[in-house]
N, C-alpha and C positions, 0 to 999 in steps of 0.2 A: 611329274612335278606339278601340271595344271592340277591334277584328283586332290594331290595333298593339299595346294593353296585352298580348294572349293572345300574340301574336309575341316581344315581350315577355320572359314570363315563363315563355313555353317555353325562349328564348334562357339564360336565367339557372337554370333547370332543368338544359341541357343540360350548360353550361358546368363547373356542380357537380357533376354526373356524371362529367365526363373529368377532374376534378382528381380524383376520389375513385377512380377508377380506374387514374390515375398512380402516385397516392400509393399503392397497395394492390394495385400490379403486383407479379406473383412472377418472383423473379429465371431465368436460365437458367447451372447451376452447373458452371462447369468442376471437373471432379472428378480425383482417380488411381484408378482400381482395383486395388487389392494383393488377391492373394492370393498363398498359397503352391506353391510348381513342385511336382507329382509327382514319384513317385519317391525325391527324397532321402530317405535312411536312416542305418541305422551311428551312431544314438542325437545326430545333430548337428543345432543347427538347423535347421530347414527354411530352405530360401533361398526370396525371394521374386519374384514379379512385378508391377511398375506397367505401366499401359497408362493413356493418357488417357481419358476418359470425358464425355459428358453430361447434364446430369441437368435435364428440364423439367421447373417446378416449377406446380402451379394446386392452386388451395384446390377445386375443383368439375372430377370427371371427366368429366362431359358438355360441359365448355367446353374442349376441347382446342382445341388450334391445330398447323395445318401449319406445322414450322418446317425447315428445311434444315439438316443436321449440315454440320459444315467439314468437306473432304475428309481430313484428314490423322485423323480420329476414327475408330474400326473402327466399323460402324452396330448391332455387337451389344455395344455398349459405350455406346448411347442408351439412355435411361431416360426414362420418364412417369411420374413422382411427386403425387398426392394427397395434399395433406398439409389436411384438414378443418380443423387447427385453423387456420392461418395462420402457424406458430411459423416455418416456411423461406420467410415470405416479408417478414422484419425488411430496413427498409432497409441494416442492415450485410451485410446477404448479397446487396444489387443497385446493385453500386456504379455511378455513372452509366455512359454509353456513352465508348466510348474511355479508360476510368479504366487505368493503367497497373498499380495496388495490386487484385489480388483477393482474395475470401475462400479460406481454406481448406479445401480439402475433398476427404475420403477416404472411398471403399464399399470392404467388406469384404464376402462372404460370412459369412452367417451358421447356425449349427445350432442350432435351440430345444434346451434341455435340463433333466433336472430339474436341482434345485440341493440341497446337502448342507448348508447351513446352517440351523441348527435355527429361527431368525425366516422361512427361508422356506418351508420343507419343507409348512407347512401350505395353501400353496397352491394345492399338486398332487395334496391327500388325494384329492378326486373326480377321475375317471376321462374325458379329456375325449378328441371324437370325430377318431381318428388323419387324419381328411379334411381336417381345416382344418390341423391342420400341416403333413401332406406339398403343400409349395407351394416355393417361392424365395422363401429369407431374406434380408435384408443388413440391413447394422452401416453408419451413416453420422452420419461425425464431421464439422462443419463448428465455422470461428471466423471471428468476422464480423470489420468494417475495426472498426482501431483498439481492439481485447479488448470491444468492448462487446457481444458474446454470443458464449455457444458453446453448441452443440448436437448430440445423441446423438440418433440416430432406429434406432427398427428398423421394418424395411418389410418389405411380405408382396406378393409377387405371383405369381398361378394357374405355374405348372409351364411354365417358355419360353415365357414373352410378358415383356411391356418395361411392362408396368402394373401401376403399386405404389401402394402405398396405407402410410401412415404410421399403425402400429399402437401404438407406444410415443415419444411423444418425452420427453427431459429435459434443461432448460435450465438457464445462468447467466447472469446479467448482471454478475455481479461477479469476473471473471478475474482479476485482482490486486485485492487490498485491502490498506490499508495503517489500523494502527491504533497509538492511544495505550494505553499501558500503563495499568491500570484500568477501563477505555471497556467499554462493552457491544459487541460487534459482533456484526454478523448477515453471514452468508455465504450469499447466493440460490443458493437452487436451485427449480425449479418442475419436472413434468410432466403430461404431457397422455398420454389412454390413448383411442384410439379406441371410442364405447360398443357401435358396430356390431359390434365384435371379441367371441367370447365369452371372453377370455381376461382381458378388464378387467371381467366382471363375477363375477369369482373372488378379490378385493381383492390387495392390496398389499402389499408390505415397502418400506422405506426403512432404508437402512445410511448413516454417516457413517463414513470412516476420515483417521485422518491419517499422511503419509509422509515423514520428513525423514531425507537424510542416513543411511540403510539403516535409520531406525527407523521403526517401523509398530506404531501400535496403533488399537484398535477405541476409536471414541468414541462413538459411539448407533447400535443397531440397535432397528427399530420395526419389530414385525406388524401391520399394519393389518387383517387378518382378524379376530385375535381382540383387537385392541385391547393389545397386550401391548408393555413395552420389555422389552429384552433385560438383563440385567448389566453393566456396566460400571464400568468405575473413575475415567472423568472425570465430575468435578465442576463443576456451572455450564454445562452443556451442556444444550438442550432444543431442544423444537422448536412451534411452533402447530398445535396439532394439529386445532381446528376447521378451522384455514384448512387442514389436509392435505388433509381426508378434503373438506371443502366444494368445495376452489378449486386442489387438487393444490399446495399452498407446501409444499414439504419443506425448508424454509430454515433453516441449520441458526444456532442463535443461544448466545450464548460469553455469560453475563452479565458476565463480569468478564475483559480480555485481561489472559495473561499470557505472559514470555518462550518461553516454551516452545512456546506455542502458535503460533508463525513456523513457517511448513511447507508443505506441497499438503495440499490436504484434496479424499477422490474423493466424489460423490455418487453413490448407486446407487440405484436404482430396481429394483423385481423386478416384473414378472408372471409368473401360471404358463410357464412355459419360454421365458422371455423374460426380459432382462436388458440394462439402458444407463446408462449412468454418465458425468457429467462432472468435471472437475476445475477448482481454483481453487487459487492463493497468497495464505494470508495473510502481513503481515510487521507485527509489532510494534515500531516506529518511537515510541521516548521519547528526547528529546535529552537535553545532562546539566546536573548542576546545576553551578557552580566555586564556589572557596574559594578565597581568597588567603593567605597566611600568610607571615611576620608580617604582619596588619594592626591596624590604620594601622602604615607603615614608619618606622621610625625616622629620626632627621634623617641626614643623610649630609653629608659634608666631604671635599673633592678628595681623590683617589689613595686613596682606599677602597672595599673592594669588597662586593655585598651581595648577599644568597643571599637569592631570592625562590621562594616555590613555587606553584604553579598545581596543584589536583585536581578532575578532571573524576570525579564518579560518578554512578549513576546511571541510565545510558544502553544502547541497546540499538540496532541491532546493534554489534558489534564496530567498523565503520568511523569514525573521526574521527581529524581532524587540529589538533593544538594548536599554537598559533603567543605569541607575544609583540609589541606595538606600542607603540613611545613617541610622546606628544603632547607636544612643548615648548610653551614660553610665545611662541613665536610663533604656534603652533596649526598645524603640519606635523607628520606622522605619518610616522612610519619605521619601517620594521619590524627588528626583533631576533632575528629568527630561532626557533627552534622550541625552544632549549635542551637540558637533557638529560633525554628521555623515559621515563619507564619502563615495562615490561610491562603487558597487562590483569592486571587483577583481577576474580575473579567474585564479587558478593556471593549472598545466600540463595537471594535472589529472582529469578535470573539476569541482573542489572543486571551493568552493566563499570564499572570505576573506573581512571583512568590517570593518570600526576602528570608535569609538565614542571618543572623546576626550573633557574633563570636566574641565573649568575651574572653580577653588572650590576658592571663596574670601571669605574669614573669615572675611572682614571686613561688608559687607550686612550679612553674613547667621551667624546666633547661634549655633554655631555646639559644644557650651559647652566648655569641658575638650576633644576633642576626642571623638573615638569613630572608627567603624567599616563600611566601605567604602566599597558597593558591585556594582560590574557592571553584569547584568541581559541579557540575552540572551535567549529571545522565540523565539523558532523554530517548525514547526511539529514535528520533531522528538524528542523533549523534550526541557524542558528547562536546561538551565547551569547558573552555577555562579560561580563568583571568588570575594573575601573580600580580600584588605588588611585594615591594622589599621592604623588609624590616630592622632596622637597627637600635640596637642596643650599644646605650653609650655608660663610662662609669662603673664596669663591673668588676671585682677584683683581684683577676687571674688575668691581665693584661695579654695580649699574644705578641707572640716574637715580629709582628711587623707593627703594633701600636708600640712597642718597647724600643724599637728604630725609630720611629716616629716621637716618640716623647724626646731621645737622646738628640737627634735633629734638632728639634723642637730649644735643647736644653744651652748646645751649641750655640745656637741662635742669639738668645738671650741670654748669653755669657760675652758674647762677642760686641754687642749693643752696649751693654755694661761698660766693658773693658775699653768701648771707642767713645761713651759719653764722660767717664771717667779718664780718660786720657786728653778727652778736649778741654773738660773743666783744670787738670792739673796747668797745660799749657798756657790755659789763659790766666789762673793764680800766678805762673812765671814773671809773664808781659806785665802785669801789674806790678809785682814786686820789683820789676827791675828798669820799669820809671820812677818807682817811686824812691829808689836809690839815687838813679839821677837825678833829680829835683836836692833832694836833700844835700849833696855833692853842691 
């Protein structure tokens, strides 16, 4: 009985090991290698070259494995990548076997270099030993299934060999983000700096920039050397800086969204002559408010026509579609068409406002007895509606509850009649029959 418990609980030991080892398998990454063709000159782009490439990935360089390149791969375009922290081995970068959908990903050639910007300049003051740089650089961009990461790695491997090791990474998890106008948001970015490297124990910069539509400004730059932010002219922009310097969050956070703020925003990372940056879209996403006007509508009577307006403001982006719906009194909805729309408008705050305006002739359209009058408003960020009611007075197919209502109505003023007519005859009586008596 004790052999079986130990058989046992070796079994259930085991078992928890080969999940934890599935679960925490590093992917094998089909890559492109670009670099630029020699030669070209005469001040024009360099033109470039892709070639396919592979990249084995394992958290642990003593746990390699023999694996066979595909023939159609050149074998000086295999790579053995270390990546200690685990950051390239996210299940979005090892999509199952036979998955049709890959990740993305691209090596570059890389050159350390200083850098001229005054948040990072202080991190190359000391003079570090020319042996650990003269090695083989590369720049590798990957994005996992479905935006849920993307990732900038720079790698160092000894002078022609195929053994790399991941010296700088820097992540997102948040590729698109989508926010309400006023919202706090926060925009991740993390990285990771190998401590084996002496080039991560010379601290840090962190820059944030944003790029929309050729405009480019500086939103926060941090020295993490000397503790220092840089000048800047956005407002409500910061970052956690325990969690920087603790836990690598360079995650850049917006206390208040505003229009403006829909764009790419790059993340950068510095070490001394070293440099990785990812990027992310935010989009400020407010739907709008409507207004009806006139409301409540005025009563309406056959073969008249009535100008109703719809104003959508408010809203952000630009896209939306205004439409018009009638509910009659039997409860069928039919739509109206979109009327006549006119231009955006921007208000202060970079919100859009746009007006549809319906004219409604009762004498073309059967719109009954009334009925329920709605103006429609699709937006990304949802759709809105506003109803007023409509009535139609006068028309002449009366319904069977105005036809109780008129006979009510007829009762009424038959009954008025009959009691002003009966007080008048009463008091003809009283008169005629003093006037008997008198004459008596």
């Amino acid at each position: 009985m004790t052999n079986f418990s130990t058989i046992y609980r070796l079994s259930v030991v085991a078992v928890i090991c080969l999940i934890q080892a599935c679960s925490s398998s590093c992917p094998v990454l089909e890559c492109w290698f670009v670099q630029e063709k020699a030669g070209r000159g005469g001040g024009l782009t360099a033109a470039t070259s892709q070639e396919k490439s592979l990249l084995f990935v394992r958290t642990d360089a003593d746990s390699a494995e023999t694996q066979k390149a595909p023939s159609d791969i050149n074998p000086d375009r295999v790579y053995f990548l270390t990546d200690t922290a685990g950051t390239l081995c996210h299940p979005s970068l090892n999509p199952p076997e036979g998955s049709v959908t890959k990740p993305l990903c691209e090596i570059n050639p890389f050159l350390p270099h200083l850098s001229t910007l005054k948040w990072v300049a202080p991190l190359t003051d000391s003079a570090l030993s020319p042996i650990y740089l003269q090695a083989d650089w590369f720049s590798t961009a990957l994005q996992g299934l479905n935006e849920q990461l993307t990732v900038s790695s720079i790698t160092r491997a000894p002078t022609a060999t195929k053994e790399h090791h991941v010296i700088l990474s820097v992540t997102s998890k948040t590729v698109s983000v989508q926010a309400r106008l006023g919202e706090p948001v926060m925009l991740d970015c993390g990285f990771w700096a190998d401590p084996s490297s002496p080039l991560s124990g010379s601290g840090f910069a962190v820059e944030w920039r944003y790029q929309f539509r050729g405009d480019g400004r500086l939103v926060l730059a941090y020295d993490g050397k000397s503790d220092r932010l840089a000048d800047t002219q956005e407002e409500g922009a910061t970052l956690d800086f325990e969690g920087l310097h603790e836990k690598g969050n360079a995650s850049l956070i917006l206390q208040k969204a505003k229009v403006r703020h829909s764009g790419m925003y790059i993340c950068t990372v510095y070490l001394p002559y070293i440099v990785a940056q990812v990027t992310m879209e935010l989009e400020i996403v407010e739907p709008p408010s409507l207004s009806l006007h006139p409301s409540p509508l005025p009563l309406v009577v056959p073969g008249q026509t009535l100008t109703i307006q719809c104003e959508a403001s408010g809203f952000a982006p630009l896209s939306l579609e205004l439409g018009w719906e009638f509910k009659g009194a039997d409860g069928k909805s039919r739509p109206l068409g979109s009327g006549s729309i006119s231009g955006h408008r921007q208000a202060w705050d970079g919100t859009y406002s746009q007006t549809t305006r319906l004219e409604l002739d009762t004498t073309t359209l059967d719109l009954g007895r009334g009925g329920e009058l709605t103006c429609v408003a699709v937006h990304p960020g949802g759709t809105r509606q506003a109803s007023v009611t409509l009535n139609i007075i006068g028309f002449s197919a009366p319904s069977i509850e105005d036809s109780m209502a008129m006979v009510g109505v007829a009762l009424v003023l038959y009954g008025l009649i009959k009691f002003v007519s009966w007080t008048f005859s009463s008091s003809g009586s009283d008169e005629a029959d003093k006037q008997n008596k008198k004459d008596k």
